[in-house]
N, C-alpha and C positions, 0 to 999 in steps of 0.2 A: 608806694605807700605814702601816706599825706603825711606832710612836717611841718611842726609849728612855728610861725616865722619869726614870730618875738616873745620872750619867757613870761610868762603867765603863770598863775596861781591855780591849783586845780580846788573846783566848789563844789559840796558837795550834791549843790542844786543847782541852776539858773536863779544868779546875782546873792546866792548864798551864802557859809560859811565856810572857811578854808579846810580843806581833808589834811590841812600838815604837808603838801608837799608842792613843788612845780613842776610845769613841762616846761622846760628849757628851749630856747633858742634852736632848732636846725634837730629835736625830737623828732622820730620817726613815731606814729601814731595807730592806732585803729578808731576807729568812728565806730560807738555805739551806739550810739542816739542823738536825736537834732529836733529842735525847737522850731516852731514857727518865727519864734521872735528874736534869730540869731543865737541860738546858743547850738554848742555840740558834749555828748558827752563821748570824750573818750581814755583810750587805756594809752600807757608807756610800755609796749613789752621790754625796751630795750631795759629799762631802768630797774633797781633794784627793788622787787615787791610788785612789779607791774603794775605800778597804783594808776590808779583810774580818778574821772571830776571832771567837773563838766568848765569849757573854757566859753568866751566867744568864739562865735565862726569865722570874724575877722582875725584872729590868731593863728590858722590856718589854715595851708594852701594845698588840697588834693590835687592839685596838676604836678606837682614838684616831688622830688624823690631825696635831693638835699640840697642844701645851700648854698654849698659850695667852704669857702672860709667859714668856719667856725667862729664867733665869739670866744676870743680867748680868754676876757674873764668865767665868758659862761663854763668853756672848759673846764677852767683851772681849777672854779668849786668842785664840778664835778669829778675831778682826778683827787680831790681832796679828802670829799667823801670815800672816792674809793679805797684809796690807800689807807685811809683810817681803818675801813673795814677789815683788808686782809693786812695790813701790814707792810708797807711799803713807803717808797718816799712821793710823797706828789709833786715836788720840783723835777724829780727826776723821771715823771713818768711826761712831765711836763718837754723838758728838755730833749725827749725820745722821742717825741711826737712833733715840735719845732725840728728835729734835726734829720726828719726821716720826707716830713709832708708838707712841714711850715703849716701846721696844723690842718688841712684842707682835708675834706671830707670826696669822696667819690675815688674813683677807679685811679691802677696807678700806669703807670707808663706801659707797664707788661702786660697791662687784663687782668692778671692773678691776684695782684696786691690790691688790696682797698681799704678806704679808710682813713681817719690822720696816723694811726702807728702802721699803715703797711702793712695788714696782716693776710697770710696767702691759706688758706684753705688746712694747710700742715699743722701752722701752730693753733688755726684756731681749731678742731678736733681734739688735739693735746691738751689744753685748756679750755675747753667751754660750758665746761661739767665739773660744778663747784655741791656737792652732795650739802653741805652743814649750811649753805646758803640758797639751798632749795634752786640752783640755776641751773638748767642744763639749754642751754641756748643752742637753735639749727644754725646751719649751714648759712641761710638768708639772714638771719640776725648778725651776719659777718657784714653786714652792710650798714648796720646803727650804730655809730658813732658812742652813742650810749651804754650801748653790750659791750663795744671794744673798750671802750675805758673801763667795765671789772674783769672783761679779761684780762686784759693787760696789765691791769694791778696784779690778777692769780700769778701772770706768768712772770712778772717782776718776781714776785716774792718766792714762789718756786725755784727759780735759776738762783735768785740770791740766796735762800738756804742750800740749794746744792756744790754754787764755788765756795760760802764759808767752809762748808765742811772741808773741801779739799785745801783750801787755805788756811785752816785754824784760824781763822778771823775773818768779821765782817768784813764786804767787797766795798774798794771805794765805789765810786759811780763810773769809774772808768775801766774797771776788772769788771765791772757787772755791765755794760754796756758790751762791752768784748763776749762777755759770758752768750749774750742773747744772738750774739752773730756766728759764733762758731761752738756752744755749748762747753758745756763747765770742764768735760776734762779738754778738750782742746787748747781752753782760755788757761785754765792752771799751767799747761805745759808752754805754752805764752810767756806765760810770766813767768815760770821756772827758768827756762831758757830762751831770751826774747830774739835770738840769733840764729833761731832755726827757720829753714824755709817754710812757710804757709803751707805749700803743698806738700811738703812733710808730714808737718801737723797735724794737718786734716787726714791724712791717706792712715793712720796713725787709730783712726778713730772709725769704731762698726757706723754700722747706719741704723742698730737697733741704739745705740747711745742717742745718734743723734736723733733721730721722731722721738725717742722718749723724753726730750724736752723741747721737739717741735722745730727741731733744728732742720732746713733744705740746703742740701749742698749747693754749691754754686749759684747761690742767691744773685737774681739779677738787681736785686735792692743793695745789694751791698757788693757789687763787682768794685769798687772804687776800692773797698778794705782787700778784699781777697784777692785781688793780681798783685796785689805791693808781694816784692820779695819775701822780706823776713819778720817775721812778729814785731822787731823794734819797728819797724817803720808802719808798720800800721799800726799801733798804739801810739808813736808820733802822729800820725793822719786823724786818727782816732780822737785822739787829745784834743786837736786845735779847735775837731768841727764839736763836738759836746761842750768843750769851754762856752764858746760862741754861741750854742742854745740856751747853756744854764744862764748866760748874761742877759741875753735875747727875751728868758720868759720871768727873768727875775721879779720883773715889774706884777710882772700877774700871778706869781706866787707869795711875792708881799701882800699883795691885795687883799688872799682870803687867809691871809695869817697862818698858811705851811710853814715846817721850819725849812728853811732854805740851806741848802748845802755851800760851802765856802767857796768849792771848786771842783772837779774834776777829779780831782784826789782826795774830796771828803767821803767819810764812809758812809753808807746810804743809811748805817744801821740809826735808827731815832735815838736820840739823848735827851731823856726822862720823857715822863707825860707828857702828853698835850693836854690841853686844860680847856676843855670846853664850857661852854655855854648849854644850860639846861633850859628848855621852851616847858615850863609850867603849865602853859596857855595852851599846850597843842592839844589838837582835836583828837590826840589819841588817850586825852587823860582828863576823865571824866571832872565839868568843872567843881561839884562838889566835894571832889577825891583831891582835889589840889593840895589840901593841908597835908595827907599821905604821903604823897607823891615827896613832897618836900621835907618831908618828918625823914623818911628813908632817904632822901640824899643829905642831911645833917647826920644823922646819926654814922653813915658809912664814910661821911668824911671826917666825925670825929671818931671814929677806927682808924682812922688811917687811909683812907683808899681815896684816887683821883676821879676827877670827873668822868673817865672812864667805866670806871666802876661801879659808880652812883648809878650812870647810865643803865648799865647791865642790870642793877639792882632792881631796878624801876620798871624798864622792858618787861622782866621776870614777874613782876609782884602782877602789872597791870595784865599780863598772860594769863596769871593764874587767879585772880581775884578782881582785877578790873577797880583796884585800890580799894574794894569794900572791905573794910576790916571784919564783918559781920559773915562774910561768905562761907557756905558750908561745903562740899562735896566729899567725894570718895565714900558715898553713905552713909556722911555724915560724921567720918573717920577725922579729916582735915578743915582748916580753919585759918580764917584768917587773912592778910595779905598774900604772905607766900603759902598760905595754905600747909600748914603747917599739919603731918600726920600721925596723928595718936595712936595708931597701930603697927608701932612698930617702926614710926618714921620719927624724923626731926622732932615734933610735936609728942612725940611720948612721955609720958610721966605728968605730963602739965594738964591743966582746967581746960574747959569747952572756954568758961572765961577768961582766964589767962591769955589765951591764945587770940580771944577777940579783940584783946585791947593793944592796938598799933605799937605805942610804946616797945612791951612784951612782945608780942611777935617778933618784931625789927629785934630786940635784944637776945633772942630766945636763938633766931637765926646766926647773928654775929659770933652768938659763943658757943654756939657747935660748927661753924667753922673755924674759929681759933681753935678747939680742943681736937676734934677730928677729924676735919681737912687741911691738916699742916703742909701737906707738900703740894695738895690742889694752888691751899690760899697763896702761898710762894709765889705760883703760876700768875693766879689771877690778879697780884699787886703787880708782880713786875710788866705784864701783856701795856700793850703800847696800841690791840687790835681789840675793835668793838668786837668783832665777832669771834678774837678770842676769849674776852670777857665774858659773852653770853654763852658760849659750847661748854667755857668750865663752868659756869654760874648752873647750866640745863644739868649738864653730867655728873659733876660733884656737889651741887651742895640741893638743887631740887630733884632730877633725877623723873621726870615725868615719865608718860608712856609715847611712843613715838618720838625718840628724842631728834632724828634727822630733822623730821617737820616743824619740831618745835624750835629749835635752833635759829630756821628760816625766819619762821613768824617773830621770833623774840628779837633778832634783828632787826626785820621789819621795822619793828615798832619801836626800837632803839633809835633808828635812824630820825622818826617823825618828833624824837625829843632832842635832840640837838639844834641849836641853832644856827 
């Protein structure tokens, strides 16, 4: 498949205007259309949205399959992105990927493993089918660099919700590293008693446990942790070489402004928001609707809510209105930004006018989820995850039709307003 050899901006014509997103550095591509005069348009499947735009043809090389080394800041955004998405840390997806491949792209020692995180065929089936983010990546997409970085975010944030729970607390990075090599109750029983033999452990443990989070016995990726005698010494082994990554990629985790973890024994879990940057300008927000656009992130951050949130807000309103305050549907029923429904929905009780005017709408919405999505709104201040922002924002407070799909897109489109 052709990869792009240096990160470019996708247009949405030949020498056009930006579609809001790039094709990164060592992208795996499809080519669907090509210029007389150097240009090509094509698609990211690997990437979140599979966005498409047209680059130069000198940007890309069909003989080549990948790079080889990665651009690790190009990475680093990209792990950055991801992890915002599901929830996870991007230093430490960072760290897992310097400690496994030294970030390098292609085939691993074994045949089986490919990729910068080493992923074999096992875990990526376990995770490559993400429903509320519209992904269900093949077999050969185990080969883009760009699909392995959200899986690998799913499958971070999966094992990390599965050892909290048997932990009663967030996993540092060095319980949740463990966790990803011998699965959560193995890793628990590690750390419950770090003086039992390995091959205890593991013998200890079905194999429906282990594929249920993608776990292969006798990993030849990880032979160096799993001959060591007894759990302490390979969380000693464990230890040294993670320290030595998260040092190693700290530099490219300061870069795109991740929080960075202190050590090895920091908890992966985030502490408070991230505070992003909102793209006004981006081509997914109609220039005339700008004033909108920014009226609903004023107003929800004087409620209270973080850049997150605004986010999700905004994703939401341009889904369902495309920021026209004027918009009608549902036959006529709904109005407004968020479209707001007079029959029997949000918008009940109130004017065609009312409901037209930005202000009112935006205020009309905030305070039917203060009144009656108290344990949603709970949810949605404290989420740290774009795409949990947008699933409670779909499911509790707009509630459309086909919420899986809409979830996908409102992400989507979350994504092309950050900057």
């Amino acid at each position: 498949m052709p990869v792009v050899t240096s990160t470019r901006t996708l247009r949405r014509e030949p020498f056009g205007d930006s579609t809001g997103s790039d094709a990164p550095a060592g992208a795996k591509v499809e080519i669907l259309d090509q210029t007389d005069d150097g240009w090509l348009k094509i698609r990211i499947p690997g990437a979140a949205g599979k966005p498409e735009g047209w680059v130069t043809a000198l940007a890309v090389d069909s003989d080549k399959d990948t790079l080889g080394p990665i651009d690790k800041l190009v990475f680093a955004t990209t792990c950055a992105w991801d992890s915002l998405i599901v929830s996870t840390s991007a230093h430490y997806m960072l760290a897992i990927a310097e400690m496994r491949t030294d970030i390098v792209d292609g085939l691993g020692k074994d045949g089986g493993d490919c990729g910068p995180f080493a992923l074999n065929s096992v875990e990526w089936q376990a995770f490559c089918t993400l429903k509320e983010l519209g992904i269900a990546f093949s077999e050969l997409d185990r080969t883009d660099w760009l699909a392995q970085c959200m899986v690998f975010a799913v499958m971070a944030n999966v094992l990390q919700r599965n050892i909290a729970t048997k932990l009663s607390d967030e996993p540092t990075a060095l319980e949740l590293c463990l966790c990803q090599i011998v699965g959560s109750t193995a890793a628990h029983l590690i750390i419950a008693s770090p003086k039992q033999a390995i091959g205890d452990v593991m013998s200890s443990v079905t194999d429906e446990e282990l594929a249920a989070e993608g776990i292969t016995r006798n990993r030849l990726r990880d032979t160096k942790y799993l001959s060591l005698e007894s759990g302490e010494l390979l969380l000693k082994e464990l230890e040294a070489d993670l320290k030595k990554s998260l040092d190693d990629t700290r530099q490219f985790a300061a870069q795109v402004n991740v929080q960075l973890l202190a050590s090895e024994q920091a908890r992966v879990d985030a502490e408070g928001l991230p505070s992003l940057d909102i793209d006004f300008d981006s081509a997914v927000i109609p220039p005339k609707r700008k004033g909108n656009a920014q009226l609903i992130a004023k107003r929800f951050a004087q409620a209270g809510y973080g850049s997150i949130q605004q986010i999700a807000a905004i994703a939401n309103a341009i889904a369902e209105s495309s920021l026209n305050e004027t918009a009608s549907g549902d036959s006529g029923h709904s109005h407004g930004l968020f479209q707001l429904n007079q029959n029997g929905g949000v918008g009940a009780g109130f004017s065609t006018k009312e409901l037209n005017d930005p202000e009112r709408n935006i205020s009309i919405m905030l305070e039917h989820i203060a009144a009656h999505e108290t344990a949603a709104d709970r949810a949605f201040r404290a989420t740290t995850s774009i795409l949990a922002a947008v699933t409670i924002f779909v499911r509790n407070f707009e509630r459309p039709r086909d919420q899986a799909n809409e979830i996908a897109k409102r992400v989507a489109i979350a994504q092309k307003i950050v900057v």
